[in-house]
C-alpha positions as CSV (number, residue, x, y, z in Angstrom):
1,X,94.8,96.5,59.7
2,X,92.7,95.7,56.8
3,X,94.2,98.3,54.8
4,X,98.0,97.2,55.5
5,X,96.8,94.1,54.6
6,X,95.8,95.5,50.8
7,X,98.3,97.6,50.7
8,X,100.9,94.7,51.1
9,X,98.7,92.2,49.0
10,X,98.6,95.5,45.8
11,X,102.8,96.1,46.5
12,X,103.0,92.1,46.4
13,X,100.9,91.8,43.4
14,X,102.9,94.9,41.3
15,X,106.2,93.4,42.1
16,X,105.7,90.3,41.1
17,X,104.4,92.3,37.9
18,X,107.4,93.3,37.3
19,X,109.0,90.6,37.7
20,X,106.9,89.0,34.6
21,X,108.2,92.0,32.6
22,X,111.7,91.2,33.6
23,X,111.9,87.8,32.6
24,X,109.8,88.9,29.5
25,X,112.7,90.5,28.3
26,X,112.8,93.8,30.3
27,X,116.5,92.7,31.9
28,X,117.2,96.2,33.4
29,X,114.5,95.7,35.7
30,X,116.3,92.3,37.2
31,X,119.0,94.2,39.2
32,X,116.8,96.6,41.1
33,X,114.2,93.7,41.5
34,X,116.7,91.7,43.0
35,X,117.9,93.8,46.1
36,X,114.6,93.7,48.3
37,X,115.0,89.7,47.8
38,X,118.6,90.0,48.9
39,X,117.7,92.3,51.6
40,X,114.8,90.2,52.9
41,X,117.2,87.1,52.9
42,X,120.2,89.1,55.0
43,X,117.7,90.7,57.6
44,X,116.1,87.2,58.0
45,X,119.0,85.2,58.7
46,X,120.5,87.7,61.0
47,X,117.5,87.3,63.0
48,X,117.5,84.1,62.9
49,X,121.3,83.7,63.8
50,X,120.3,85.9,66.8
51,X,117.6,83.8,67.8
52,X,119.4,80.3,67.2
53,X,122.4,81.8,69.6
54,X,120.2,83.2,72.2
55,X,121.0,87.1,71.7
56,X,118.3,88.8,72.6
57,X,117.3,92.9,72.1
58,X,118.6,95.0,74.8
59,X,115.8,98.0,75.5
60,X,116.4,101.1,74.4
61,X,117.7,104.1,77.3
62,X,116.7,107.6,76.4
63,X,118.3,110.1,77.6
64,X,117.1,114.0,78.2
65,X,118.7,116.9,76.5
66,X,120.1,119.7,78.8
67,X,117.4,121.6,77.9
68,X,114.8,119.3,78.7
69,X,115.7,119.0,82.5
C-alpha cells in the first residue's frame, strides 16, 4: 500500500510537471495531457450516472471450457 501510494503521489507529481512545461510553451504536450483528464471525467460520471439511477454491477459467470470438464 505504501508503495502505490508513492508511486501515485511520483506519477501525480510528473504530470503535473508536464503540465508546467505545456503551458510554458511546450503546446504539443497539451493534447496528449488532456486525454487522461477527459477520461477521468467520462469514467466518473458514468459511474456516477449509474449510481444516481440505481444500476448496480451484475457478478460476473464464468464458464468452463470443454476441456476443462
Amino acid at each position: 500500500m505504501k508503495w502505490r501510494r508513492i508511486g501515485i503521489a511520483l506519477g501525480g507529481l510528473v504530470y503535473l510537471l508536464l503540465w508546467a512545461i505545456a503551458l510554458n510553451g511546450g503546446s504539443r504536450l497539451v493534447a496528449p495531457l488532456t486525454v487522461p483528464i477527459v477520461l477521468v471525467v467520462l469514467v466518473g460520471g458514468g459511474n456516477w450516472l449509474n449510481n444516481f439511477m440505481g444500476i448496480e454491477r451484475k457478478p460476473q459467470k464464468f464458464r468452463k471450457r470443454n476441456d476443462e470438464q
